[in-house]
C-alpha positions as CSV (number, residue, x, y, z in Angstrom):
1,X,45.1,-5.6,-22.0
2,X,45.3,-2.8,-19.7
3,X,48.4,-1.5,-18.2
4,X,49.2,0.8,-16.0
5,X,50.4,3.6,-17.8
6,X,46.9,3.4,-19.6
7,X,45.4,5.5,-16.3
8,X,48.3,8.1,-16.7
9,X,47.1,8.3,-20.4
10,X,43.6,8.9,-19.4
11,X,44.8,11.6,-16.4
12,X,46.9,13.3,-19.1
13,X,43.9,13.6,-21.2
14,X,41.6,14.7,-19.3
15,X,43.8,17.4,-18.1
16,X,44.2,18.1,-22.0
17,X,40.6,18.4,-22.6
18,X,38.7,22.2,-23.0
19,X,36.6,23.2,-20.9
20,X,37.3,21.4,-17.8
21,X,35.4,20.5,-14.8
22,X,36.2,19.5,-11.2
23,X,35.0,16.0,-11.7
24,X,37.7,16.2,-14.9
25,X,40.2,17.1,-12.0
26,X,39.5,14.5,-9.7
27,X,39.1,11.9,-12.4
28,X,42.5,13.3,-13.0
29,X,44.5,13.2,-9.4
30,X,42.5,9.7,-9.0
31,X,43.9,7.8,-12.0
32,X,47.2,9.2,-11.2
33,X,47.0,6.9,-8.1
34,X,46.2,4.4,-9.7
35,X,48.5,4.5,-12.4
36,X,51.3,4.6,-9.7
37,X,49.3,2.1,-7.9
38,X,49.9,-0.6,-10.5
39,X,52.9,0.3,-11.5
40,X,54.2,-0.4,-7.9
41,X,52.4,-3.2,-7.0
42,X,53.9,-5.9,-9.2
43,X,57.4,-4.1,-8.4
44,X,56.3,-5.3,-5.2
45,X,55.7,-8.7,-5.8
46,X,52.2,-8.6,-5.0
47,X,48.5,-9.5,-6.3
48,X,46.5,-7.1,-6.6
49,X,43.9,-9.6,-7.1
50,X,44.6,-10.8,-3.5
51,X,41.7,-9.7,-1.4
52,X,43.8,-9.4,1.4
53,X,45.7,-6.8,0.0
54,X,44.8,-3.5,0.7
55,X,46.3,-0.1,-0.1
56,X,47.9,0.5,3.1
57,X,49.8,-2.7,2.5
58,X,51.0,-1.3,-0.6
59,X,52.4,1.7,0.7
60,X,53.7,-0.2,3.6
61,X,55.2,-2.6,1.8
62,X,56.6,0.3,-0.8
63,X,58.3,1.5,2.9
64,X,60.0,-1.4,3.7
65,X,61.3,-2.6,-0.1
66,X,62.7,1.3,-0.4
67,X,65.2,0.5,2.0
68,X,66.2,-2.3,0.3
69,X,66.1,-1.2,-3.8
70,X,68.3,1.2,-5.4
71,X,65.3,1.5,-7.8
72,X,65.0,5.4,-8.3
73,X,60.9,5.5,-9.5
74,X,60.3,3.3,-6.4
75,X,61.8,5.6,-4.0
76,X,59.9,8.5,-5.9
77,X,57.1,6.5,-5.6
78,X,57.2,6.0,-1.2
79,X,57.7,9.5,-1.2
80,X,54.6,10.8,-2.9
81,X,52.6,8.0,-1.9
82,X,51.0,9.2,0.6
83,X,49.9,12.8,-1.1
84,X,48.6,10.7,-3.8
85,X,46.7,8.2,-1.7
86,X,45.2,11.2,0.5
87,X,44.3,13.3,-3.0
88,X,42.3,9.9,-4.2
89,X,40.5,9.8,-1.2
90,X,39.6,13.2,-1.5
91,X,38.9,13.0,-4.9
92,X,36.9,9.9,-4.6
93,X,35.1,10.5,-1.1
94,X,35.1,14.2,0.1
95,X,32.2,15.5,-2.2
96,X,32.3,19.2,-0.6
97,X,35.7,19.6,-1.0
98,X,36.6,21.7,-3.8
99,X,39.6,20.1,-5.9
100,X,41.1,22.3,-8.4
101,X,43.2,22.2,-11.1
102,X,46.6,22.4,-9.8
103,X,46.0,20.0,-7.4
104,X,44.9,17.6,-10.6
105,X,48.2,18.8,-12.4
106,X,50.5,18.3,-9.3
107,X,49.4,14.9,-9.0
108,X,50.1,13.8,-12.8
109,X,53.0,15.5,-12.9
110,X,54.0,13.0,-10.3
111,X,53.0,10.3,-11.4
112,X,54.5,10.9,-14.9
113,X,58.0,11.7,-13.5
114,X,58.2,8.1,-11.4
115,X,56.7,7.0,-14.8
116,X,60.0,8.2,-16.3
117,X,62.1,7.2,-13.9
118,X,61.1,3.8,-14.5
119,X,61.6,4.0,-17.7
120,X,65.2,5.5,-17.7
């Protein structure tokens, strides 16, 4: 089964790889989204399965619960979410726009630390 650290696995590698690409780094920045993506929807109490759902949801709904939670990766994760939600559209959808490396990086690094959190 996959979970959702498995995309911050697969961001982390990427990044770990030689002789890196731009489409490595927006592989990268993308699955780092994602990663924090399922790790907050089910937090959330939602389906991602739910064709209603949509990402802005997410994020609004990540607003709202933050207000309510004294969970610490959830409030790191409303206040990156939209930088990461921007860098995946980017990344998946604005082909002439150069992403580089530290932009990949910034976004993993990110998404690790609300990783953490949770996991402290």
């Amino acid at each position: 089964m996959i979970e959702a650290e498995h995309f911050l696995r697969f961001a982390e590698a990427l990044l770990a790889k030689p002789n890196k690409t731009e489409i490595d780094y927006r592989n990268a920045a993308a699955r780092a989204y994602y990663a924090v993506y399922h790790l907050v929807v089910p937090a959330l109490g939602l389906d991602p399965r739910d064709s209603g759902m949509t990402h802005s949801e997410v994020g609004r709904r990540l607003r709202e619960t933050i207000t309510i939670t004294s969970l610490t990766y959830l409030k790191e994760a409303q206040r990156h979410w939209r930088e990461l939600q921007d860098t995946r559209r980017l990344c998946d959808y604005d082909l002439p726009a150069e992403v580089v490396e530290g932009t990949a990086i910034a976004r993993v690094h990110i998404a690790r630390r609300i990783f953490t959190l949770r996991a402290a």
